[in-house]
N, C-alpha and C positions, 0 to 999 in steps of 0.2 A: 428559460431559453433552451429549444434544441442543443445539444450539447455539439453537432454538426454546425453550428452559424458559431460556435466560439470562435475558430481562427479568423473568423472576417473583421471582427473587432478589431479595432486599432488596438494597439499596448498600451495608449492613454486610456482609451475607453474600456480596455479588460482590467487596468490597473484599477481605477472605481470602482467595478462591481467586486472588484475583490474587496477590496477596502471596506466595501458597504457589505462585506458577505453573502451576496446576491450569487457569485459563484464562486466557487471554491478552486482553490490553488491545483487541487487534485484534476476535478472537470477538464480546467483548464488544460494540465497537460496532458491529460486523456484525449482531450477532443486531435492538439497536435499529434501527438501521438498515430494516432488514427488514419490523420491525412497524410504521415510520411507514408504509411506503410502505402496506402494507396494510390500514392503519385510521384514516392522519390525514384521509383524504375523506371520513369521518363525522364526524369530530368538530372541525376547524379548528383545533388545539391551538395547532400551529405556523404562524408567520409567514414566515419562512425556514430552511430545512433546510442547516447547513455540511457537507453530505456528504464533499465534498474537505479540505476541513480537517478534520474529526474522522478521519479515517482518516490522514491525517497524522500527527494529534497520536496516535493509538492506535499506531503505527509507532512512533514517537519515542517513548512510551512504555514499550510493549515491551521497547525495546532498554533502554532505563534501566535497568528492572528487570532486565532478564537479565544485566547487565551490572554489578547493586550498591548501583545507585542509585537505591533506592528512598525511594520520597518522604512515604508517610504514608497512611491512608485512603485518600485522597479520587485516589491515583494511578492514573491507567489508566479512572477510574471515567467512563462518557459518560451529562454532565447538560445542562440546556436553561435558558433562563431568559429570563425574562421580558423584550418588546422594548423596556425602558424604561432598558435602561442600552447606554452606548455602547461600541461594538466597535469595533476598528482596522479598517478594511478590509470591514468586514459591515454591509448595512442596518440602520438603527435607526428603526423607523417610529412608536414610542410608539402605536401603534395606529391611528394617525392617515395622512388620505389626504393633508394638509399635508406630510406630512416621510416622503411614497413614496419620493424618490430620496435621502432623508438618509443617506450613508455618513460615519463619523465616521472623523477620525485617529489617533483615540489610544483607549485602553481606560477603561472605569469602573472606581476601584479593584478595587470585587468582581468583575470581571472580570479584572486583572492578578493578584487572589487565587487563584482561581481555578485559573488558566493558572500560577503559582509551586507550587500544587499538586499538579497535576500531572492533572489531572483535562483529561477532552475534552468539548471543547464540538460538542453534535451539534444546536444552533440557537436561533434567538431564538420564543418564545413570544405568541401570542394575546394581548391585551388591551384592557380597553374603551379608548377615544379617550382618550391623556394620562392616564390613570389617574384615570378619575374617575367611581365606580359604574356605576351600570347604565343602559346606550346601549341604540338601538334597531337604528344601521347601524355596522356592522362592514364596514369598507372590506375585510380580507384572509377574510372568512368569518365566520359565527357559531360562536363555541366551545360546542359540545355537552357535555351529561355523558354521559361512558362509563356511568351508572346507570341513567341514562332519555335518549335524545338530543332528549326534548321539553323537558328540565328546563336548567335555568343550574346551566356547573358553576361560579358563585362569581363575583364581581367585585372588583376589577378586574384580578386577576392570574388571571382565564380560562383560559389556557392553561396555567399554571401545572398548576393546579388538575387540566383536562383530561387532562394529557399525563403525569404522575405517577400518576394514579388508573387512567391505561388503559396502564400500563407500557409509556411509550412515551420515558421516560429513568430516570435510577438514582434521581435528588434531582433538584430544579428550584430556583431561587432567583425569588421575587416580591418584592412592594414594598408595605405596609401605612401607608396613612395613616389611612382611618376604620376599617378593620378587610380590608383586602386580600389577606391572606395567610391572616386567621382565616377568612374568609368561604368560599374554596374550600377549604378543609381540611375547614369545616364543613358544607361542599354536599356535598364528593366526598369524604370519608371518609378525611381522608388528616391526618399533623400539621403543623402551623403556626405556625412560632414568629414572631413578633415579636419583637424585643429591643428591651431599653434604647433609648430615645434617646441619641442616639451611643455604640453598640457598637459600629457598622458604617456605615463611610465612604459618604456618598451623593455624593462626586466622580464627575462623569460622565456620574450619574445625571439623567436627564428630572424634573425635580422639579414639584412643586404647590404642597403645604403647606410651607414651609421647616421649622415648627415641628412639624411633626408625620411627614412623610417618614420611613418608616424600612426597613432592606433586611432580608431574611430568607430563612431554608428552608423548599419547602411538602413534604415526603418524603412517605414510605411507613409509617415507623415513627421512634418516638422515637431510639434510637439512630441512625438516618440524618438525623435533623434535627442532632444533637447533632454529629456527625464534618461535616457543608454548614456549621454557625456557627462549627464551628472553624477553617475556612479562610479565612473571611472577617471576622470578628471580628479588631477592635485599632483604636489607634491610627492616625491618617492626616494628615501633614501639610496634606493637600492639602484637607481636610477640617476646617475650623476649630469645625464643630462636637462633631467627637468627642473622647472621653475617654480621656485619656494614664493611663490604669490596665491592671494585667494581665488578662490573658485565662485564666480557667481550663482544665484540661484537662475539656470537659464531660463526655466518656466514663467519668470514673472517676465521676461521681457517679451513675452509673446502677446501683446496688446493690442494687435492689429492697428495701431499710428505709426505710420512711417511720413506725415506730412512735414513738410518742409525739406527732408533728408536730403542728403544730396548723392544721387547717382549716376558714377564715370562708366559708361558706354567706351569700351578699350576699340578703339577705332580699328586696327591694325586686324582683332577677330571678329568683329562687327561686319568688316567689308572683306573678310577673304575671301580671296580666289578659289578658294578647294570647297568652301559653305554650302551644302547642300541648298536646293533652292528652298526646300521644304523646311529644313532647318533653320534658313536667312528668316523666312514670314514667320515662324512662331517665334521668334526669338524677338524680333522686329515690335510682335504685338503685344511679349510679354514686357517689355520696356513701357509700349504704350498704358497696358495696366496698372503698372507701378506709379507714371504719371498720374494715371486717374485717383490715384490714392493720395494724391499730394506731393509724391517726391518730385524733383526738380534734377532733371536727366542733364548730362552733360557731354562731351565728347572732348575724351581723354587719350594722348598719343604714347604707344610704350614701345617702340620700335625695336627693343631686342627681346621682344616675346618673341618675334617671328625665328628666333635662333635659340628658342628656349629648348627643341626638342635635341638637337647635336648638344648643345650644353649638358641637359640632364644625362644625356645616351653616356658620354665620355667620363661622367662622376660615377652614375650608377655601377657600371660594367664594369671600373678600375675598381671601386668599393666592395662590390661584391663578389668577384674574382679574389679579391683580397681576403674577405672573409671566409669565405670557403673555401678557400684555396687546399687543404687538407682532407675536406671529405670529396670534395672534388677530380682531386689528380687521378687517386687509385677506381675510380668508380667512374668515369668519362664513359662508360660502353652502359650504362645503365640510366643516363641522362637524356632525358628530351634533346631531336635535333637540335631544335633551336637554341637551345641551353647551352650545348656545348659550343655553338658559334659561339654564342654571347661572352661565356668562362673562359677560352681560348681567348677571344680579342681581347677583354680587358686584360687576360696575364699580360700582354702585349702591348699595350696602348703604354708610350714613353712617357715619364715624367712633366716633360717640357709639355705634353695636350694637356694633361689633368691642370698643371698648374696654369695654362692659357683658359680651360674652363673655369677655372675656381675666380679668375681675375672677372672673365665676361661674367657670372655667376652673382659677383659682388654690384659690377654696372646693373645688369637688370636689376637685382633684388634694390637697390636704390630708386633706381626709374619705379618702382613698383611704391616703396614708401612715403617717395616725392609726390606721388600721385593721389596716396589714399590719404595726405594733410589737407589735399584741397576737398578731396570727397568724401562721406562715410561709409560707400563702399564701391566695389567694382562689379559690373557685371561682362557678361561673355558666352557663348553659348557653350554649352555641357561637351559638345564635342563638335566636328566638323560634318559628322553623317549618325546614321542611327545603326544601330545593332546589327554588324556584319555575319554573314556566313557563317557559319563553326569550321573551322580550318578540318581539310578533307587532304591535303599533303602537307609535308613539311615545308614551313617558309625560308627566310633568310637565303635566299639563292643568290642572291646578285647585290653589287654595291650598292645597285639602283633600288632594288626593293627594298633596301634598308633606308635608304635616305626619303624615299618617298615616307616610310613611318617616322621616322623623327620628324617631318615635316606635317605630319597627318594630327591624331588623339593629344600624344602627347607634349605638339606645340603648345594646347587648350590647357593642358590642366597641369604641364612642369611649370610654368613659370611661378606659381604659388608654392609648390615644393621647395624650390631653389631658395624663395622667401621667406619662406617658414612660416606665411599668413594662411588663414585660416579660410578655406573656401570649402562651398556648400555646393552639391547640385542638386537640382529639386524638377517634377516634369512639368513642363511648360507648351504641353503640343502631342500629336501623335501624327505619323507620317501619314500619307492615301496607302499604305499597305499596315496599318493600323501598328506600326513600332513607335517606343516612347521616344521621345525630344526633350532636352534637357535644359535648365537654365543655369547659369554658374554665378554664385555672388561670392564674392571677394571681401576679408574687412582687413582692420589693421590686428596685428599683434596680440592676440588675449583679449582679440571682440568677437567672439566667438556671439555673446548676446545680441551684439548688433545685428549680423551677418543671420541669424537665427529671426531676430525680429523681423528684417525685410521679408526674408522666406516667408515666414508664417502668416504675414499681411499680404503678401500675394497668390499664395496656398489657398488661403478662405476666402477669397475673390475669383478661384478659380475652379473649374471642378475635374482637372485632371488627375485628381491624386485620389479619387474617388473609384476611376474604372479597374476596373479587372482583368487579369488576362483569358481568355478560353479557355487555358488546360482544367 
């Protein structure tokens, strides 16, 4: 194979040819390699490039393999991730001009996962400031979408988002608090799982929301999301909030039968007011697909979704004001506009809202479980519109501009945060101005296989996960 067509390969289908020694671990991160130099100056995907270590580790790989010792998927395979979790020895900038010379000493678990897997790290990823939606200044570059490089590919795992969609790694791993992982999947046409709260250790991790944090894959296609969570999914001492249960093998349940299933159609973003029109038909038709596969659709009422985005806004901001409230205070003149609204209103935001959110917080995430007994999972579209603008001034101006976002993206994709269930978005459409359309499945608690099998039974029946972007 041309060693220029390696990055078009999915990460399942490069993981094969590795496996079978048809390409070697080296090629492989050569060929990416290659294509950062030549197109991450369009798009800003990457924060740091480990050129020299990944070609190490693809060496060291190599020989594994040649040798016997082979490790699984995810060996030999060169992925990127998001600058929000800490590396031994490698920058960790959380996007931020704060923590430019922050080099850490030790690894975040998903990174020790990772690296036990066998997998090369070829660098740390793009992201808004500390993970916390949509900025206006980007210390290391503005992250472009490889669809349009006027449009945002996604917040806050940007580069995520970016560098997966314009095959510039195999898999990439981000970081979902209001919907961070859904959001560039659902910009740039790529899948995006979120899991369970505590699937997946956030030791390490640059955190915000304690209660809402959570780590995940943004790939190419279902099965490459599925082989990124297997590697880093379990158990974590180090990590007090995760859950000492087993870990499936996800790859088996990717069988393409989804007949009989039963799928809730969330009435309440099915028929919003704000749904793009283009958005409403592909989402409309990707329901109808699922039917044709057998499942048995149904129409599910969850009436304090529509208050999920003020709910998440009021957790998130006291949280994460809270948490960094120390590198924050002295360093306010070196933070994104936006940022500082956001770190000032949470210092502020009184007791008595958090704890009126934490109560509506517990109503929905209920309305949310009572719902997924009757079905085996939830759908909803990815978002309300497709991949906006790249911010060209700073936002947060008016009370009003705020309330219209808590009413916008993050209505679609907090109310699974707030739950701590496990939603996927995957593309299901592209707009008459050729941007991706997303589709969002929902399961219960540590069905992540579930939620994975729908996807990938309506993935292989479709061919949106196929196209490409122009860059």
């Amino acid at each position: 194979m041309d060693k220029q067509e390696i990055p078009f390969l999915s990460a399942s289908q490069l993981s094969q040819l590795i496996a079978s020694k048809e390409i070697s671990p080296v090629e492989a991160t050569e060929a990416y390699l290659d294509r950062i130099d030549q197109l991450d100056g369009k798009l800003n995907s990457y924060i740091t490039v480990t050129r020299d270590q990944a070609l190490a580790s693809a060496i060291e790989a190599e020989s594994a393999i040649a040798s016997g010792g082979y490790l699984g998927p995810m060996h030999g395979l060169p992925v990127a991730i998001k600058d929000q979790f800490n590396t031994a020895g490698i920058l960790t900038t959380g996007g931020s001009q704060i923590l430019a010379e922050n080099v850490p000493d030790d690894d975040a678990t998903v990174v020790a996962n990772l690296k036990k897997s066998g997998a090369v790290l070829l660098g740390k990823l793009n992201m808004s400031e500390f993970a916390m939606a949509e900025i206006y200044d980007h210390p290391f570059g503005t992250p472009r979408n490889p669809w349009n490089l006027e449009r945002n590919p996604g917040t806050s795992s940007s580069g995520s988002g970016a560098a997966t969609a314009a095959f510039l790694c195999a898999t990439s791993l981000g970081e979902d608090t209001g919907g961070s992982i859904r959001g560039p999947a659902n910009n740039s046409g790529l899948v995006g799982l979120r899991p369970t709260w505590g699937r997946v250790s956030r030791h390490g991790v640059l955190g915000g929301s304690w209660s809402m944090d959570t780590v995940g894959p943004i790939s190419r296609s279902v099965e490459d999301a599925a082989i990124t969570i297997q590697a880093i999914a379990g158990y974590d001492p180090k990590d007090p909030y995760t859950w000492d249960v087993p870990v499936p093998d996800y790859s088996k349940a990717l069988d393409g039968n989804i007949s009989g299933m039963k799928i809730g159609v969330i009435k309440e973003k099915a028929n919003s007011p704000i749904l793009d029109a283009e958005v409403r038909k592909a989402f409309t038709t990707a329901v109808d697909v699922l039917g044709e596969l057998g499942a048995q659709s149904q129409e599910v009422s969850l009436p304090l979704t529509e208050q999920a985005g003020f709910i998440s806004m009021v957790l998130i901001f006291v949280e994460w004001a809270s948490v960094h409230r120390s590198t924050f205070e002295p360093n306010l003149q070196q933070m994104d506009h936006n940022n500082r609204y956001r770190f000032l209103t949470g210092a502020v935001i009184p007791g008595q809202a958090y704890f009126k959110a934490q109560k509506l917080r517990a109503l929905l995430r209920q309305q949310i479980l009572d719902a997924l007994e009757q079905v085996d999972v939830l759908v909803l579209p990815g978002s309300h519109v497709t991949a906006r603008p790249v911010e060209s001034e700073p936002g947060l101006q008016s009370k009003e501009q705020i309330a219209a976002g808590m009413a916008g993206r993050i209505s679609f994709t907090g109310p699974f945060n707030l739950a701590g269930t496990p939603a996927l978005t995957l593309p299901c459409g592209f707009s008459s101005d050729n941007m991706p359309i997303g589709l969002q499945i929902v399961g219960k608690p540590f069905a992540e296989e579930t939620v994975l099998k729908v996807a990938h039974a309506y993935e292989q029946n479709t061919e949106w996960h196929t196209k490409r972007p122009p860059i």
